[in-house]
Chimera marker file (.cmm) of the C-alpha trace (Angstrom):
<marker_set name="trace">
<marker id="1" x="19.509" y="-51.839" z="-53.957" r="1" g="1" b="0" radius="0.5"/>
<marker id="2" x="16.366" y="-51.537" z="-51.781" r="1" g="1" b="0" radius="0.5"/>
<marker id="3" x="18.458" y="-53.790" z="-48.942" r="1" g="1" b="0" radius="0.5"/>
<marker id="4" x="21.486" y="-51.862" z="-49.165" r="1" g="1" b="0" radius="0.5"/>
<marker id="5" x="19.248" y="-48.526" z="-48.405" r="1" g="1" b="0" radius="0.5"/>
<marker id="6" x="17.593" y="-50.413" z="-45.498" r="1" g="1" b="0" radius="0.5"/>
<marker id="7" x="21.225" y="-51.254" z="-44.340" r="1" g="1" b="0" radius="0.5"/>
<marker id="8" x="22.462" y="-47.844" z="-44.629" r="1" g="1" b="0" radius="0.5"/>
<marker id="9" x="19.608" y="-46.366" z="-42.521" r="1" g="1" b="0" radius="0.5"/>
<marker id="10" x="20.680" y="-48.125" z="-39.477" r="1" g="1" b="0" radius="0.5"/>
<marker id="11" x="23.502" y="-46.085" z="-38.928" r="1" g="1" b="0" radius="0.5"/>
<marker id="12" x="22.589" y="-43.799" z="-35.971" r="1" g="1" b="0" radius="0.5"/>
<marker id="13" x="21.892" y="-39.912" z="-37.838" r="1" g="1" b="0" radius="0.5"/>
<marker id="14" x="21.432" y="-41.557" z="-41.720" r="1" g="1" b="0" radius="0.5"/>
<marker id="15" x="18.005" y="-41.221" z="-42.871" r="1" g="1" b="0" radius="0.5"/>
<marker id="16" x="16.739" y="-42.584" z="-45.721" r="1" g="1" b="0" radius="0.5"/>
<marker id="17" x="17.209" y="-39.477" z="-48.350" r="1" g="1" b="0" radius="0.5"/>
<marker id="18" x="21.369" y="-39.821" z="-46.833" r="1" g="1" b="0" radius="0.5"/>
<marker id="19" x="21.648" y="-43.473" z="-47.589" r="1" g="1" b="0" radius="0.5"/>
<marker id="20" x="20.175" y="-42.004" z="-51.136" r="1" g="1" b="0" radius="0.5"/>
<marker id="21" x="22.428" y="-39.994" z="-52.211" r="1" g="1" b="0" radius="0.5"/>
<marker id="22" x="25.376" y="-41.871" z="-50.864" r="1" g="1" b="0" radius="0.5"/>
<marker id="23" x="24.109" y="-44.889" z="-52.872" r="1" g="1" b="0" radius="0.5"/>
<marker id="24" x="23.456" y="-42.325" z="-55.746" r="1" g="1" b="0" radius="0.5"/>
<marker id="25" x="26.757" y="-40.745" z="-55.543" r="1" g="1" b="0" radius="0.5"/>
<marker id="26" x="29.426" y="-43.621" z="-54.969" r="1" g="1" b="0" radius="0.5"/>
<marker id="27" x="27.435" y="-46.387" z="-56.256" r="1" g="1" b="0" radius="0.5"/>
<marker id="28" x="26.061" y="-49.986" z="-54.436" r="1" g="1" b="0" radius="0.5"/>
<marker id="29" x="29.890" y="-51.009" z="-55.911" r="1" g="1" b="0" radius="0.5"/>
<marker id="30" x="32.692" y="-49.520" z="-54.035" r="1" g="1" b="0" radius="0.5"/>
<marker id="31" x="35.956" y="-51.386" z="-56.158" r="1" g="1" b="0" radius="0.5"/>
<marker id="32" x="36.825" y="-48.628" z="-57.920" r="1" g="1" b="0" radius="0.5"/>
<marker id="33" x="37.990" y="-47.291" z="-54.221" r="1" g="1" b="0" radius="0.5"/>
<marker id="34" x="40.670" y="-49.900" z="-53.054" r="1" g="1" b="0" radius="0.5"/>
<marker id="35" x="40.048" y="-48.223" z="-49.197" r="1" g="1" b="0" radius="0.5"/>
<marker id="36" x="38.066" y="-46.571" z="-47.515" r="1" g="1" b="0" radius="0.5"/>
<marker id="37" x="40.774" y="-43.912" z="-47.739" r="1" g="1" b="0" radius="0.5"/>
<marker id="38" x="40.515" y="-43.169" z="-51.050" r="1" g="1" b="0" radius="0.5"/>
<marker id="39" x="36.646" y="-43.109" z="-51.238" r="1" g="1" b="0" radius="0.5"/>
<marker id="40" x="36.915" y="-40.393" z="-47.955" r="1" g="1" b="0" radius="0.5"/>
<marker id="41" x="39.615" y="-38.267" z="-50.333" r="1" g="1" b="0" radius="0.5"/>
<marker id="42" x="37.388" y="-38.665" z="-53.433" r="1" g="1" b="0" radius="0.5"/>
<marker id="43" x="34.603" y="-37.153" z="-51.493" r="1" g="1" b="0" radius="0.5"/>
<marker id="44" x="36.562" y="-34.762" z="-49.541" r="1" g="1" b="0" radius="0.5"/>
<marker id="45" x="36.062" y="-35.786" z="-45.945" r="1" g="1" b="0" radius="0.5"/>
<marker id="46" x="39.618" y="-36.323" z="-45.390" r="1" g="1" b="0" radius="0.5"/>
<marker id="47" x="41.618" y="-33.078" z="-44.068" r="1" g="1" b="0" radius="0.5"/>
<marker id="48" x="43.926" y="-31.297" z="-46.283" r="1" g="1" b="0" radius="0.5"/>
<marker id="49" x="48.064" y="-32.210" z="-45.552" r="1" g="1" b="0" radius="0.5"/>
<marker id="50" x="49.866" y="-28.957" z="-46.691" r="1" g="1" b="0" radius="0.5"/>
<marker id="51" x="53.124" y="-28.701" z="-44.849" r="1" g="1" b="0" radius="0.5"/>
<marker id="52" x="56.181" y="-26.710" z="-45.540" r="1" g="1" b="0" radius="0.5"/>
<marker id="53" x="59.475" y="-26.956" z="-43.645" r="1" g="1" b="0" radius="0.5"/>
<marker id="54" x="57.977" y="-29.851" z="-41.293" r="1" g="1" b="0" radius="0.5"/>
<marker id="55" x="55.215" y="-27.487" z="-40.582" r="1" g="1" b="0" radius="0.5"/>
<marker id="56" x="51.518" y="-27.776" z="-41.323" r="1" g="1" b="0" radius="0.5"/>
<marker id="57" x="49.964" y="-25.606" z="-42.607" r="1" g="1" b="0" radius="0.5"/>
<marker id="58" x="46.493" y="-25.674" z="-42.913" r="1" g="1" b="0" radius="0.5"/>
<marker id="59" x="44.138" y="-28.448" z="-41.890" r="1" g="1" b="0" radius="0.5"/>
<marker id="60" x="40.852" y="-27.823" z="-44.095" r="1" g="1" b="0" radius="0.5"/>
<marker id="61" x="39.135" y="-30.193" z="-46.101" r="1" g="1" b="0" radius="0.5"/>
<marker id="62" x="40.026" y="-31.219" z="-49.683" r="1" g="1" b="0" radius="0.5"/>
<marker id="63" x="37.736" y="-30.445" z="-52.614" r="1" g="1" b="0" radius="0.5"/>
<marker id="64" x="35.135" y="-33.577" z="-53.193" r="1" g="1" b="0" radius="0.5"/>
<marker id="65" x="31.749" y="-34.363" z="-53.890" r="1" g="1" b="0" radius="0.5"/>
<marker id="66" x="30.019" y="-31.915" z="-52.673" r="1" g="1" b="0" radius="0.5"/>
<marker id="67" x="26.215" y="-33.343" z="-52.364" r="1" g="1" b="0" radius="0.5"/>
<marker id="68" x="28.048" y="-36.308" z="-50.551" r="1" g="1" b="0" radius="0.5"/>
<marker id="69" x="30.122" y="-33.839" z="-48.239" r="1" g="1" b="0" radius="0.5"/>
<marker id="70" x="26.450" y="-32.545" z="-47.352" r="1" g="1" b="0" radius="0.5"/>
<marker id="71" x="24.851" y="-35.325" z="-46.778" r="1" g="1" b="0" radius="0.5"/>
<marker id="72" x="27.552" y="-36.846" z="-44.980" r="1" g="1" b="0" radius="0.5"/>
<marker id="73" x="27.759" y="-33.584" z="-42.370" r="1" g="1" b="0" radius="0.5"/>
<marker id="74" x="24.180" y="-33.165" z="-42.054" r="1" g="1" b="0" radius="0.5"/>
<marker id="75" x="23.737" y="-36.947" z="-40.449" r="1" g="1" b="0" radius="0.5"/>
<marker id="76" x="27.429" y="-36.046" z="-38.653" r="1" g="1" b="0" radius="0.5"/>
<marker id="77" x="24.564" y="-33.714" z="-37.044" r="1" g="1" b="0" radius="0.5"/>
<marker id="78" x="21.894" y="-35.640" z="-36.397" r="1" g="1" b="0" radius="0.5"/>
<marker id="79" x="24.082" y="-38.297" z="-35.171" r="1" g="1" b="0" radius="0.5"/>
<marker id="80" x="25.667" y="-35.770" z="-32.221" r="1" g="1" b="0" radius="0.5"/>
<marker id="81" x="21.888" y="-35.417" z="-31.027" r="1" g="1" b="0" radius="0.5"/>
<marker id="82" x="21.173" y="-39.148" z="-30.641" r="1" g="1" b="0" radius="0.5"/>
<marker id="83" x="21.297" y="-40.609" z="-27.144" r="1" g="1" b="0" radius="0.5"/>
<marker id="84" x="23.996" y="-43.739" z="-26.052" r="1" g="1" b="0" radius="0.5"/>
<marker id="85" x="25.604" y="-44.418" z="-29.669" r="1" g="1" b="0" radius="0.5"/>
<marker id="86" x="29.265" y="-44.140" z="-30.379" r="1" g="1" b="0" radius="0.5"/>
<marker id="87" x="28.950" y="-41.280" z="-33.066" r="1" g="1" b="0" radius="0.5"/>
<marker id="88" x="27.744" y="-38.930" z="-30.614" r="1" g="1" b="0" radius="0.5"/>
<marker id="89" x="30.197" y="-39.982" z="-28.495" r="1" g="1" b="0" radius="0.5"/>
<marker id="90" x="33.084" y="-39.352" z="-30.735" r="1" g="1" b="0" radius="0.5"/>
<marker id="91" x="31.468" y="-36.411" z="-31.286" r="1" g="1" b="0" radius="0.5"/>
<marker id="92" x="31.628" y="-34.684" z="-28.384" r="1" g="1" b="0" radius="0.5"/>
<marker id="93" x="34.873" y="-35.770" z="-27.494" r="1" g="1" b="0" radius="0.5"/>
<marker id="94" x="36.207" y="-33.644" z="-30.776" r="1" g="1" b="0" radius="0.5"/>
<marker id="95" x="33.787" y="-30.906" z="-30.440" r="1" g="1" b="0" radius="0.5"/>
<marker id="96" x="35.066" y="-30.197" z="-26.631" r="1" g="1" b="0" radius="0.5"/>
<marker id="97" x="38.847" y="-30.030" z="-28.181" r="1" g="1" b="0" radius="0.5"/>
<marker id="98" x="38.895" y="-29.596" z="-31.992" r="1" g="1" b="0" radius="0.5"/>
<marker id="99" x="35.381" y="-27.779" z="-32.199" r="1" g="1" b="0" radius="0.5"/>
<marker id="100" x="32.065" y="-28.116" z="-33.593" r="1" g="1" b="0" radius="0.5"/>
<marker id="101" x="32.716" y="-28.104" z="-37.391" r="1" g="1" b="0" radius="0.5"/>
<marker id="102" x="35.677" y="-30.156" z="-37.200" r="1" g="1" b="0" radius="0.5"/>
<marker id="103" x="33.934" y="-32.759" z="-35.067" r="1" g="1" b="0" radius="0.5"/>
<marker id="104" x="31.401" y="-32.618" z="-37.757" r="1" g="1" b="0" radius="0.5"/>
<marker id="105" x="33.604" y="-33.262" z="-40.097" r="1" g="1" b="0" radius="0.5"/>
<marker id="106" x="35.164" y="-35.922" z="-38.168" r="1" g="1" b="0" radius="0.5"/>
<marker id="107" x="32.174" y="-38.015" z="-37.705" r="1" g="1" b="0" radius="0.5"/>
<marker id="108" x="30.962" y="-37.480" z="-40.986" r="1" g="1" b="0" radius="0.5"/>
<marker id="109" x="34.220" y="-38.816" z="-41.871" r="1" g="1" b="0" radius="0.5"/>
<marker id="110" x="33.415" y="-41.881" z="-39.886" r="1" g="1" b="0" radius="0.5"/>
<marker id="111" x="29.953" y="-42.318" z="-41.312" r="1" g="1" b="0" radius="0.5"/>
<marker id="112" x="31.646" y="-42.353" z="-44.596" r="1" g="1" b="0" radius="0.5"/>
<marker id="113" x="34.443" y="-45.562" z="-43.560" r="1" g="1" b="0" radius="0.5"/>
<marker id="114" x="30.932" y="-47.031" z="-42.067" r="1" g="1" b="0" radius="0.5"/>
<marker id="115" x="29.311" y="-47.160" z="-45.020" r="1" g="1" b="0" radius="0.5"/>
<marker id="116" x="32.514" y="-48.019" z="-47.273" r="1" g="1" b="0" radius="0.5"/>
<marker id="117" x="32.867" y="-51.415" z="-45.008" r="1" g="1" b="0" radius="0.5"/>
<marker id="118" x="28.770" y="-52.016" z="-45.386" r="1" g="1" b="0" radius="0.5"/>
<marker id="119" x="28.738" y="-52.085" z="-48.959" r="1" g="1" b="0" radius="0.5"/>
<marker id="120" x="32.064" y="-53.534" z="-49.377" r="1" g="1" b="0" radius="0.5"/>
<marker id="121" x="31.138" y="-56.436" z="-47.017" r="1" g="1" b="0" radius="0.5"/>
<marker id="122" x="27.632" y="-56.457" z="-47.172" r="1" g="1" b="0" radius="0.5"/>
<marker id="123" x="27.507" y="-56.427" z="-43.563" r="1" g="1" b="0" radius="0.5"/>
<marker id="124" x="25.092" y="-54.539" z="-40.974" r="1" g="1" b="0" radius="0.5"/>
<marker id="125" x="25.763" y="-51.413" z="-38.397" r="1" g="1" b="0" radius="0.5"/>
<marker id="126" x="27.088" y="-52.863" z="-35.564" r="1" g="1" b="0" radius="0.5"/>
<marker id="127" x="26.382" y="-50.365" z="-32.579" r="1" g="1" b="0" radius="0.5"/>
<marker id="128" x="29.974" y="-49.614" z="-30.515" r="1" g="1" b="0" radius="0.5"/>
<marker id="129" x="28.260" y="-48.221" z="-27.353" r="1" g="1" b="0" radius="0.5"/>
<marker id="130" x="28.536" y="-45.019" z="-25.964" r="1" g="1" b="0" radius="0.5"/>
<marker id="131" x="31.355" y="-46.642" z="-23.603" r="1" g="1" b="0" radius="0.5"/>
<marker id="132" x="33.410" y="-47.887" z="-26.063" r="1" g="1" b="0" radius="0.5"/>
<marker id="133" x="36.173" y="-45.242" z="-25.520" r="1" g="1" b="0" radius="0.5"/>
<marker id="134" x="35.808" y="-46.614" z="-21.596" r="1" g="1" b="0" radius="0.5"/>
<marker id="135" x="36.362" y="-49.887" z="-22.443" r="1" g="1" b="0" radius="0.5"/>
<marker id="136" x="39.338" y="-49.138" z="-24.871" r="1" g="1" b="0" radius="0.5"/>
<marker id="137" x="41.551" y="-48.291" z="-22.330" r="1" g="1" b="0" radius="0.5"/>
<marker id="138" x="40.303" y="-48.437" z="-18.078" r="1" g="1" b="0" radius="0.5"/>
<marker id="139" x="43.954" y="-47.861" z="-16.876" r="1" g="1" b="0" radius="0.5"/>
<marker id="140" x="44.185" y="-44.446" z="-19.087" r="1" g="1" b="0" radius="0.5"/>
<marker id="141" x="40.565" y="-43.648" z="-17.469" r="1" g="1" b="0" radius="0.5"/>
<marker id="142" x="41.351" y="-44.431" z="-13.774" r="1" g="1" b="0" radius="0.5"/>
<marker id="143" x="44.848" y="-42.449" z="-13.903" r="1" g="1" b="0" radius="0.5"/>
<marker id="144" x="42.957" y="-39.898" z="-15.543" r="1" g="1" b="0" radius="0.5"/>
<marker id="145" x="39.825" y="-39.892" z="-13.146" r="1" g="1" b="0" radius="0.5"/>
<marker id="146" x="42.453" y="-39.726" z="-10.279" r="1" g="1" b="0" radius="0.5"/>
<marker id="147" x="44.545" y="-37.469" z="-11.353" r="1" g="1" b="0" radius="0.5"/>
<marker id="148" x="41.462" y="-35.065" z="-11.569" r="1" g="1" b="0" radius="0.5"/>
<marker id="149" x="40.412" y="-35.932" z="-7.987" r="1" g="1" b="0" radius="0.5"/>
<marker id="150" x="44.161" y="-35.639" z="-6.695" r="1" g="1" b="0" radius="0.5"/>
<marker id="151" x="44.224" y="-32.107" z="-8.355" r="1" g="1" b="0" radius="0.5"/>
<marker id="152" x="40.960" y="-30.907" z="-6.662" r="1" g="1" b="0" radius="0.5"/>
<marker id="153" x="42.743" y="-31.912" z="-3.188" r="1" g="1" b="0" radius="0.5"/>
<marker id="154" x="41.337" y="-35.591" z="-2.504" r="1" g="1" b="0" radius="0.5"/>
<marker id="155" x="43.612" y="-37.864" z="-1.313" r="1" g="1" b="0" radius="0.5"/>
<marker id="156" x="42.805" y="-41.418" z="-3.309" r="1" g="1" b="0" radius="0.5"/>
<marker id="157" x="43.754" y="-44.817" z="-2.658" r="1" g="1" b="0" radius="0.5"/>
<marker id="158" x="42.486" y="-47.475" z="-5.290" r="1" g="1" b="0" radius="0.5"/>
<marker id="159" x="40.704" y="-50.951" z="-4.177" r="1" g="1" b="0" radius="0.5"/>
<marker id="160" x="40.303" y="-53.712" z="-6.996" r="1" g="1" b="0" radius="0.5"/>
<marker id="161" x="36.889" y="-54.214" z="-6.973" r="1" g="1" b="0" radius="0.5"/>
<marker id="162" x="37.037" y="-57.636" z="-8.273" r="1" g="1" b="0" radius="0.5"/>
<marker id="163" x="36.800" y="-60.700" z="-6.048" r="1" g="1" b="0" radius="0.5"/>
<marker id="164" x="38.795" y="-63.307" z="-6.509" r="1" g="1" b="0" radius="0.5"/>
<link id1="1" id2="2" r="1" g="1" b="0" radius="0.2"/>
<link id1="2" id2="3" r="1" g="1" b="0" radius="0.2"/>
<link id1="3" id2="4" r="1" g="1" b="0" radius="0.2"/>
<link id1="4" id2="5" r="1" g="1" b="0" radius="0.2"/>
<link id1="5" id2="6" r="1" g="1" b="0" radius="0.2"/>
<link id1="6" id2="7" r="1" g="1" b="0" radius="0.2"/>
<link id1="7" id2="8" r="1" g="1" b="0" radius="0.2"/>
<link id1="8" id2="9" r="1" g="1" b="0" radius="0.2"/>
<link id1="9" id2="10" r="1" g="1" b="0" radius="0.2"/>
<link id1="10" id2="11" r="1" g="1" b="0" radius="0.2"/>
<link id1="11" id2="12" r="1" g="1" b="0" radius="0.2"/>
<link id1="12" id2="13" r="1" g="1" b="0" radius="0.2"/>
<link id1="13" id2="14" r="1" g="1" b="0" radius="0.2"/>
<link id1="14" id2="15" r="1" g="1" b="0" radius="0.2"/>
<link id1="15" id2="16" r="1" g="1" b="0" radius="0.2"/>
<link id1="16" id2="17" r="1" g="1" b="0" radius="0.2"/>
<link id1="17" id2="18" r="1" g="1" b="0" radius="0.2"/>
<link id1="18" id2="19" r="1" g="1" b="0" radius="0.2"/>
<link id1="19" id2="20" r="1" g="1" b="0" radius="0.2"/>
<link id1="20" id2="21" r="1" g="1" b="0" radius="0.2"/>
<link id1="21" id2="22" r="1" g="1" b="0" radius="0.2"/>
<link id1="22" id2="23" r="1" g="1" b="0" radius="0.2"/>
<link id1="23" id2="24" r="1" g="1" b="0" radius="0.2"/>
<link id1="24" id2="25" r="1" g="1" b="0" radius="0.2"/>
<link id1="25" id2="26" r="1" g="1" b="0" radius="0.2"/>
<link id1="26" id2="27" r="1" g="1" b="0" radius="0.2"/>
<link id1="27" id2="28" r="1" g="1" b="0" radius="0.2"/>
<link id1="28" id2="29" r="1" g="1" b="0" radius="0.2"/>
<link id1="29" id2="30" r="1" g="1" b="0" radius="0.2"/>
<link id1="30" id2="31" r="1" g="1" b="0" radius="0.2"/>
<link id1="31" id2="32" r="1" g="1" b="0" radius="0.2"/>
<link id1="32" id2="33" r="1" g="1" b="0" radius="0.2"/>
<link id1="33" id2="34" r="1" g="1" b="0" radius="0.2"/>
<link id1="34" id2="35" r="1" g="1" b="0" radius="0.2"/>
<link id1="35" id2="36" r="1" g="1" b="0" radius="0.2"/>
<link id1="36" id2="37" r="1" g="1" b="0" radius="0.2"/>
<link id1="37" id2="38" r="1" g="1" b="0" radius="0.2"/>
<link id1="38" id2="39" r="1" g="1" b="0" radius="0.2"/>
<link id1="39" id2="40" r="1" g="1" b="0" radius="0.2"/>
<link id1="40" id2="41" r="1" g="1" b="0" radius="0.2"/>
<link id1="41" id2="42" r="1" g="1" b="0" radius="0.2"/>
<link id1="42" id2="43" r="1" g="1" b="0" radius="0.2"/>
<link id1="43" id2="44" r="1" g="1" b="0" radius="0.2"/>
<link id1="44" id2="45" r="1" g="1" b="0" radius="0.2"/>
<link id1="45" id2="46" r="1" g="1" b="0" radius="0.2"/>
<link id1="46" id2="47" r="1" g="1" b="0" radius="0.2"/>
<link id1="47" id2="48" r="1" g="1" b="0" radius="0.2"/>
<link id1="48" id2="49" r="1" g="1" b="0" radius="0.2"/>
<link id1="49" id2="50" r="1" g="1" b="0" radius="0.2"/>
<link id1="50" id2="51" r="1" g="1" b="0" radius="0.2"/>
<link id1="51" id2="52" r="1" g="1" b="0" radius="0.2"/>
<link id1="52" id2="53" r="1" g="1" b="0" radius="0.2"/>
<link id1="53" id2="54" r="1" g="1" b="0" radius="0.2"/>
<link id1="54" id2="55" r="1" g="1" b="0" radius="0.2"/>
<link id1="55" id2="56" r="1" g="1" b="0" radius="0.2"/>
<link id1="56" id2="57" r="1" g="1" b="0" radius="0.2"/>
<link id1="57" id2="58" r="1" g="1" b="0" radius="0.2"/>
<link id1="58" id2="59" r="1" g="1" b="0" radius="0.2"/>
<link id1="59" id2="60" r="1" g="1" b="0" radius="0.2"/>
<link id1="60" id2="61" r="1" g="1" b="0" radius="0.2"/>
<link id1="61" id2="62" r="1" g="1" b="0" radius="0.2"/>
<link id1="62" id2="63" r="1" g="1" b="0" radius="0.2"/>
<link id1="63" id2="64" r="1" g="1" b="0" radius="0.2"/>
<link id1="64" id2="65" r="1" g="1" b="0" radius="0.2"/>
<link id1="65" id2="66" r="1" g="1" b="0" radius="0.2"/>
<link id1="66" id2="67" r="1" g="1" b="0" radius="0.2"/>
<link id1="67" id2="68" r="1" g="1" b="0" radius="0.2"/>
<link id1="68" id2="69" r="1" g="1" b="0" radius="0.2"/>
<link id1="69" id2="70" r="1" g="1" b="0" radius="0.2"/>
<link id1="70" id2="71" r="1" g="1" b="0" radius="0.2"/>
<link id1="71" id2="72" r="1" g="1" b="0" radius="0.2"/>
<link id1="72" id2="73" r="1" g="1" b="0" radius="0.2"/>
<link id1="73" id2="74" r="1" g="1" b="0" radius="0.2"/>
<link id1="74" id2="75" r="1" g="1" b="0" radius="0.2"/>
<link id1="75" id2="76" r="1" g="1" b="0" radius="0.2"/>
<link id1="76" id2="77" r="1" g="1" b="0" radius="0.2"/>
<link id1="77" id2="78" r="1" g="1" b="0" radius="0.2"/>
<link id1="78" id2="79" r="1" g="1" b="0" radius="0.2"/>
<link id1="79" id2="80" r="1" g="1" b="0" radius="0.2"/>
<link id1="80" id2="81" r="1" g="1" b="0" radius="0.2"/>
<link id1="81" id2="82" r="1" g="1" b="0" radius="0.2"/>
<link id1="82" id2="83" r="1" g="1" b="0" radius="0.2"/>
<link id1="83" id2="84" r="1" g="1" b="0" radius="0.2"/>
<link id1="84" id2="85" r="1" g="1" b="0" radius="0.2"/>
<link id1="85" id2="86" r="1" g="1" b="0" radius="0.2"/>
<link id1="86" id2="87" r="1" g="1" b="0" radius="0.2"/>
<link id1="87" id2="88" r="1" g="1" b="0" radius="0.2"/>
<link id1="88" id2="89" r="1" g="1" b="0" radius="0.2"/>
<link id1="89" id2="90" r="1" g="1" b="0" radius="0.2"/>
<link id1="90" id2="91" r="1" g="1" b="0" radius="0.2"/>
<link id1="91" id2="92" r="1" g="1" b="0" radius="0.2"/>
<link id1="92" id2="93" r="1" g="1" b="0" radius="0.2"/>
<link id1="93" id2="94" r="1" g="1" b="0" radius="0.2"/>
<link id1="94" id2="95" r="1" g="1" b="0" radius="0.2"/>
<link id1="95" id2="96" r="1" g="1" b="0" radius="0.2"/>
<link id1="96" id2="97" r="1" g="1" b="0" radius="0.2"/>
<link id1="97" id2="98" r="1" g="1" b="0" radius="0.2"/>
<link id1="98" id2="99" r="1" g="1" b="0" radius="0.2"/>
<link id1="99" id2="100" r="1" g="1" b="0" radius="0.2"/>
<link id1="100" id2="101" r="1" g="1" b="0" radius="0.2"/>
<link id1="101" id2="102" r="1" g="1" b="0" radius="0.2"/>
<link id1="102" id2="103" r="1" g="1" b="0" radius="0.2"/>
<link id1="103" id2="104" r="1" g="1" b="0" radius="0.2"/>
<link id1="104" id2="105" r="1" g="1" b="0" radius="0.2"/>
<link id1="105" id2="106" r="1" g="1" b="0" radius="0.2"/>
<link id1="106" id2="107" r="1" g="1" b="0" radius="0.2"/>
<link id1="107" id2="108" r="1" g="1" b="0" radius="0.2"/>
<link id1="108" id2="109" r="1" g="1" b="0" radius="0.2"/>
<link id1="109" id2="110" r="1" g="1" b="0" radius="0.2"/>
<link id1="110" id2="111" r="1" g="1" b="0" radius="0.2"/>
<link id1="111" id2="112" r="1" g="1" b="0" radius="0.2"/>
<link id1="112" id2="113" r="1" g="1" b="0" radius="0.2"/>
<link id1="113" id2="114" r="1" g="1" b="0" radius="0.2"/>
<link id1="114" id2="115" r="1" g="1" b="0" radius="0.2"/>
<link id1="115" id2="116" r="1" g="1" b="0" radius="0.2"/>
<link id1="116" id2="117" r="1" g="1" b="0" radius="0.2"/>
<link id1="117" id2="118" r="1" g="1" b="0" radius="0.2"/>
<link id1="118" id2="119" r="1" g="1" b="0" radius="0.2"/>
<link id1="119" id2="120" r="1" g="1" b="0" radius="0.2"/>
<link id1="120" id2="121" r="1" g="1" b="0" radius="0.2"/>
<link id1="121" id2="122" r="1" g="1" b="0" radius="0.2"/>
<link id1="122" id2="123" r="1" g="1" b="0" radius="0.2"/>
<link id1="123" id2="124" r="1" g="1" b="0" radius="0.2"/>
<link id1="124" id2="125" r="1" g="1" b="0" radius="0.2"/>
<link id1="125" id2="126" r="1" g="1" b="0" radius="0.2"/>
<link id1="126" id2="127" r="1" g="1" b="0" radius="0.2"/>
<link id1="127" id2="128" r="1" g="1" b="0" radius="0.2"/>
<link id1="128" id2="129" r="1" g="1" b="0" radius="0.2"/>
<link id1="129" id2="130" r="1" g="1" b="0" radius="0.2"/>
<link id1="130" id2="131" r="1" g="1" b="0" radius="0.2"/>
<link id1="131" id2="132" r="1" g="1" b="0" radius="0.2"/>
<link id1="132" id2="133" r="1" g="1" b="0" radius="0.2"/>
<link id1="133" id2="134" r="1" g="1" b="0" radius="0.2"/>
<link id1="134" id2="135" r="1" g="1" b="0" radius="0.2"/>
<link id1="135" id2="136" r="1" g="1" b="0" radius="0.2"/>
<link id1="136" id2="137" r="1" g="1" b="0" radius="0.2"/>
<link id1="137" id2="138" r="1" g="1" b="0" radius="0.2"/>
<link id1="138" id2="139" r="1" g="1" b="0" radius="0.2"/>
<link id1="139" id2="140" r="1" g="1" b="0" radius="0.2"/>
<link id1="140" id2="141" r="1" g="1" b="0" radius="0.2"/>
<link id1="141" id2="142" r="1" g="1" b="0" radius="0.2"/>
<link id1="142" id2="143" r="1" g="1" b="0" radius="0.2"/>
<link id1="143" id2="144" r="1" g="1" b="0" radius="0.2"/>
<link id1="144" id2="145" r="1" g="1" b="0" radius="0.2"/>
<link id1="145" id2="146" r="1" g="1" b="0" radius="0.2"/>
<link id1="146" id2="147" r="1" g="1" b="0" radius="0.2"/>
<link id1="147" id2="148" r="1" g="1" b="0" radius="0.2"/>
<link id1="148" id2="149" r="1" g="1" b="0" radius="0.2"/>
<link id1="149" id2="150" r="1" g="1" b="0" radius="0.2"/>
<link id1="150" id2="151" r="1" g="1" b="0" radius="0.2"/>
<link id1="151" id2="152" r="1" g="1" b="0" radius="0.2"/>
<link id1="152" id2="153" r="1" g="1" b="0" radius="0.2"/>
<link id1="153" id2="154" r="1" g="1" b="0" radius="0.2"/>
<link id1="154" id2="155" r="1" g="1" b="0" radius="0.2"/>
<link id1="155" id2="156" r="1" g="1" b="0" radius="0.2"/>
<link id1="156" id2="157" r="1" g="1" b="0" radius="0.2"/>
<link id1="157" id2="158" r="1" g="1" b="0" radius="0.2"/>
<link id1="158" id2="159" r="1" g="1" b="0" radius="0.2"/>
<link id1="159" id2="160" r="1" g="1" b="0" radius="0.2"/>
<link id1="160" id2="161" r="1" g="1" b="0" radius="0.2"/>
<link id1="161" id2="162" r="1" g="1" b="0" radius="0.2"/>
<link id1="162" id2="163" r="1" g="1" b="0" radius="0.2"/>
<link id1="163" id2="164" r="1" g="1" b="0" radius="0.2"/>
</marker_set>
C-alpha cells in the first residue's frame, strides 16, 4: 500500500495526506468501478445532466464522497500553482472561460481519472507538458495566432520553417 501512496504523490498538487484519503476512501482495488466514469460519479466530480425540453438546466456537481471531493479540489489547487505541468495548464485554460471553481472542479476531476488508471494499471504519473495542448493541434494554434495578429491590423504571410 506504501508503493501505491508513493505513486500517488507524484501527481503534480497530491501530497501525501491526498493520496491518503483517496487510498482510504476508494480503496488500493478499483473493480468495483468498471471506469473511471463511474468512480468520478460515485465521488461526485462529474457535473450534474438535468435537462428538460433539450435544455440544460443546471450544471453543478452530483452528491459524492465528500472527504474525497475535498481532497480531490484542494490538490485541483495546488496543482494550478505549480510551474510547466499539464494540470495547471488545463487549469487555466477553464478558469479564463468556465471560471475558477469550475476549473477546480475540472482538474480535480482529472486528478481523479489519474489516479483511477494508476491503481487500475499499476502504472506511474506520466508528466503531459505544459505544451501538450500545443502539440495537440499546431494548425488550430497558427490559424488562431494569425487570426489574432490579422485582427490587430498586421498583415501575415506564413513561411514553413522546416528545411527540407
Amino acid at each position: 500500500m506504501w508503493d501505491k501512496i508513493e505513486r500517488l504523490d507524484t501527481v503534480p498538487g497530491v501530497d501525501r495526506r491526498t493520496a491518503e484519503v483517496a487510498l482510504a476512501e476508494v480503496g488500493t482495488d478499483v473493480k468495483p468501478f468498471p471506469t473511471h466514469d463511474h468512480l468520478a460519479s460515485w465521488t461526485g466530480m462529474c457535473p450534474g445532466n438535468e435537462e428538460s425540453a433539450g435544455k440544460r438546466q443546471r450544471g453543478r456537481i452530483t452528491p459524492g464522497n465528500r472527504w474525497l471531493k475535498r481532497s480531490l479540489v484542494q490538490a485541483a489547487w495546488a496543482a494550478s500553482h505549480t510551474k510547466d505541468t499539464y494540470l495547471a495548464t488545463r487549469y487555466r485554460r477553464l478558469a479564463g472561460r468556465r471560471g475558477k471553481k469550475r476549473a477546480l472542479i475540472a482538474v480535480g476531476h482529472s486528478i481523479l481519472v489519474i489516479f483511477y488508471h494508476m491503481l487500475k494499471d499499476g502504472t506511474s504519473y506520466i508528466e503531459l507538458g505544459a505544451d501538450f495542448f500545443d502539440r495537440l493541434d499546431p494548425e488550430r494554434l497558427t490559424r488562431y495566432y494569425v487570426k489574432r495578429l490579422e485582427s490587430l491590423g498586421h498583415k501575415v504571410t506564413l513561411e514553413s520553417g522546416v528545411t527540407a
